[in-house]
N, C-alpha and C positions, 0 to 999 in steps of 0.2 A: 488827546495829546497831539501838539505836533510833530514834525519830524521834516527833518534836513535829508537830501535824497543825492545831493552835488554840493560842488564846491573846493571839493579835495582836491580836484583835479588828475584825478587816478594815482595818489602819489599817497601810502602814511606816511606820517610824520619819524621825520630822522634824530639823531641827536643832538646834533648841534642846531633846531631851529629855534624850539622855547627857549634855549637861553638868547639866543639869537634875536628873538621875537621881542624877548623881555628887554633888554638892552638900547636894543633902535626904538621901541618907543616911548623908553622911560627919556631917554636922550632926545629924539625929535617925535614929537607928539602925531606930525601929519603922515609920518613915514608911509607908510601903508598908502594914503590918498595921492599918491605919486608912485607909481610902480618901477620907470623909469629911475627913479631914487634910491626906490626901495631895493634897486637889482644892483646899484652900486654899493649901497650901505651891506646890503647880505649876503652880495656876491653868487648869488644865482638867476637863472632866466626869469620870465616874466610868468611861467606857469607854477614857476614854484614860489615864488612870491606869492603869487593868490594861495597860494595850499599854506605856505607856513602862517599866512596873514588867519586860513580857515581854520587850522587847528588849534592857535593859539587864542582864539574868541573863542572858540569849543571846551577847551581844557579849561578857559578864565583866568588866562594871564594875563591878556588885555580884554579890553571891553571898548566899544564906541559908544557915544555919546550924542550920536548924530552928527552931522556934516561931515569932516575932514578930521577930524580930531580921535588919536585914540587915547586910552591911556593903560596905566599898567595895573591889575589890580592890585586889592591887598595877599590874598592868598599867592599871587603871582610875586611880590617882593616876600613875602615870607620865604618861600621857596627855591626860588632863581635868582635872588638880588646877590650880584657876586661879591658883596662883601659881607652884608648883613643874612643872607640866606640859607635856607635849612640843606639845601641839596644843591647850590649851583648847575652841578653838573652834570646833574642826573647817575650819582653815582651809587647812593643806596638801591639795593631792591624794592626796601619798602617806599620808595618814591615811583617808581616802574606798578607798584600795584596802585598806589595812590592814584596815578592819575590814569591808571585802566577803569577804577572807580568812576573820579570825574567825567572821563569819555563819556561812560556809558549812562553817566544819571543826567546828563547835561538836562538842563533844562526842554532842548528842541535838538534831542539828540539823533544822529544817524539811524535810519530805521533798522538797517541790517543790524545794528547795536539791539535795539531793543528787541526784532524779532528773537534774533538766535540766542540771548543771552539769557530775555524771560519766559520766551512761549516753546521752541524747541524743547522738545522731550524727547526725541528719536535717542539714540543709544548713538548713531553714525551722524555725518554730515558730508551730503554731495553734492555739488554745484547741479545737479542735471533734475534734481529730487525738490532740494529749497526753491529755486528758482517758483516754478509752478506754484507753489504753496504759498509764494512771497505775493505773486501777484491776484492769486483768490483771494488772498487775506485785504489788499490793496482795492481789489476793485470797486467799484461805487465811489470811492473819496479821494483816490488820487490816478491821474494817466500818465502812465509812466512805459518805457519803452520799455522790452526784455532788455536789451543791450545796457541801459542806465543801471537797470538791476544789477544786472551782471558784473559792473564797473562797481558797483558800489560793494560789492559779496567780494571782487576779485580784492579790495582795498582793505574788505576787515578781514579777509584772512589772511594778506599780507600782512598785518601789524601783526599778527598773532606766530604765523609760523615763517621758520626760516626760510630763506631763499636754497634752492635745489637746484642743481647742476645733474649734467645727465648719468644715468644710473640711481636716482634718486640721491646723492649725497650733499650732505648739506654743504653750501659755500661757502665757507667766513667772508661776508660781506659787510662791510661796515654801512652802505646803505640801507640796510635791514632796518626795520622799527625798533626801537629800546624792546617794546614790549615783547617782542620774541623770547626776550629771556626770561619771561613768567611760567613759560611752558602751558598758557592755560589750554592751548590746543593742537592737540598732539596727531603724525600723519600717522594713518593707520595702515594705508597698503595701497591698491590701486585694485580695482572694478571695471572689465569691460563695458565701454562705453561707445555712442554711436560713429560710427563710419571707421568701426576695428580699433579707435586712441581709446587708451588706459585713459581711467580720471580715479583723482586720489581721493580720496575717505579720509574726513579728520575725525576725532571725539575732540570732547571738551574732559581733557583732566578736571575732575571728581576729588571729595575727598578732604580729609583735614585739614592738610595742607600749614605744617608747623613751619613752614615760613613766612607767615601772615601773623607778623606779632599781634598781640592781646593790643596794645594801643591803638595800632593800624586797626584794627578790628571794630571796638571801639569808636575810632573816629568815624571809620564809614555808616556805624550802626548811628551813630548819633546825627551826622548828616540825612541818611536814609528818613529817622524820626522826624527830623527839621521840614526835609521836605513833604513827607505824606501824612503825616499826623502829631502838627503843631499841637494842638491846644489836647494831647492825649500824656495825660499820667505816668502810661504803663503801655508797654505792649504785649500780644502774645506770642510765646514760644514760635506760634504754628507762623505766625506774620513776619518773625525774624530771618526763616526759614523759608517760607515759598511764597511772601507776596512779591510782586511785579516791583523790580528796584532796590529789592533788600540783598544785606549781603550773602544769603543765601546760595540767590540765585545771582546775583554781579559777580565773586566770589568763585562760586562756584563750590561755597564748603558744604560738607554732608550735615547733618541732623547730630551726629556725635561730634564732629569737632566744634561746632558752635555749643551745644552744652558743654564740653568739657573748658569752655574758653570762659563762659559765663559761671562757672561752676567755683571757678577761682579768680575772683575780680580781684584780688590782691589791692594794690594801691589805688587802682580804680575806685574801692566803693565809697567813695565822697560823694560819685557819680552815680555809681545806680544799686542797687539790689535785686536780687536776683531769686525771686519765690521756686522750690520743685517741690510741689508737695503730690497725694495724689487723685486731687483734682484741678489743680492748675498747675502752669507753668507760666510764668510770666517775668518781663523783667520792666521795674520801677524808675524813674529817672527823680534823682534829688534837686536836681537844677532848674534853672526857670532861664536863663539866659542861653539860648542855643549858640549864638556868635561869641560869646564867652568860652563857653564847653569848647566848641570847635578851634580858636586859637589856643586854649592850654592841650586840648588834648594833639595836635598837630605837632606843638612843640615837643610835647612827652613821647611822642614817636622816636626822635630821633636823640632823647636822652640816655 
């Protein structure tokens, strides 16, 4: 697999850019290949042009085509298209999980995405602990500085947890990523750390997690199948659960709340079936068309 390491430009993304993103270049297709333009049309500097132009190819609201041209995709006007779209403005949660989904299965996604979301097992997470680990895991195939690492760790825990003010209290900052409000990663205290500074401990909230509708659920499990195992039937229980990319582990739900979600496919089961007997567990897919499945069930999310 590859992996994107920069680009962000130390910034996650805020709330107003994918619609932002979506907009400028349903309207001017080159926007983006002029920065200069692009800082008048979006109304921020030249670093964060590049960051909102990065996220927004990342999530797959727009896409380029090569040269100068981008455009908007279709999951991106599904979604953001302010008259015809599911969420303009990013106002559901189940849109906030949605596209912590897409972050994270991108195609050539962020590495710190992929390490801590599928290979982390520690119970904790400390910037002074992963680092090390990030770069044994790295070495031989990619040269990468501490400091890039570090910018890139410092960027996925900002999307994830709020901004702190001194005394640890959180800030209401409207700069903050949408995603904070998923709670997927929670501060856990603070750890003497080198030359006497405290350094904070996060976990990754665990768990059933019954704010993650059955459709939402769904959709991600059927993209997960799309992308790792096209041309398979069925999957197993154990692959829905801990393989690399599945909602499992993107998610973050336990082994009970994913069978109790499967356990009652309710209007779902035109879509799939769901075997527990007691020697398998598996779940069936009735469809053959994935980019089908994926626009009705997307839609059914927000019905």
């Amino acid at each position: 697999m590859d992996f994107k390491f920069s680009g962000h430009e130390t910034f996650a993304f805020r709330y107003a850019w994918l619609p932002k993103a979506y907009n400028a270049v349903k309207a001017y297709g080159d926007v983006f290949s002029d920065e200069d333009q692009a800082m008048v049309l979006l109304g921020v500097g030249k670093n964060m042009v590049r960051s909102i132009r990065f996220w927004a190819l990342l999530l797959g609201i727009i896409e380029s085509h090569g040269g100068r041209a981008y455009e908007v995709t279709p999951f991106g006007g599904d979604l953001l298209d302010p008259i015809d779209g599911l969420d303009p403005y990013l106002e559901d949660s189940q849109t906030l999980w949605l596209l912590h989904w897409r972050l994270s299965t991108a195609p050539e996604p962020l590495f710190a995405w992929h390490y801590l979301l599928n290979r982390w097992q520690e119970s904790e997470m400390v910037g002074s602990v992963i680092l090390p680990m990030m770069i044994r895991d790295l070495e031989g195939s990619h040269k990468l500085s501490k400091n890039s690492l570090d910018s890139m760790l410092s960027v996925f825990l900002h999307t994830y947890v709020p901004t702190r003010g001194k005394k640890n209290k959180v800030v209401e900052d409207n700069l903050d990523c949408p995603l904070v409000q998923l709670r997927l990663i929670e501060y856990a205290g603070d750890r003497d750390g080198s030359f006497g500074r405290k350094e904070p401990i996060y976990t990754f909230r665990r768990g059933e997690k019954p704010e993650i509708s059955l459709g939402l659920f769904l959709y991600c499990l059927t993209d997960y199948w799309c992308l790792n195992a096209t041309d398979e039937r069925t999957l197993s229980f154990e692959q829905i659960v801990n393989d690399i990319g599945s909602p499992g582990q993107i998610l973050k739900l336990s082994g009970e709340g994913i069978q109790e979600r499967l356990n009652d496919l309710g209007n779902y089961s035109d879509y799939f079936v769901f075997t527990d007997s007691s020697t398998s567990r598996s779940l069936e897919r009735k469809f053959d068309d994935f980019d089908q499945a994926l626009t009705e069930l997307l839609r059914e999310i927000y019905e």
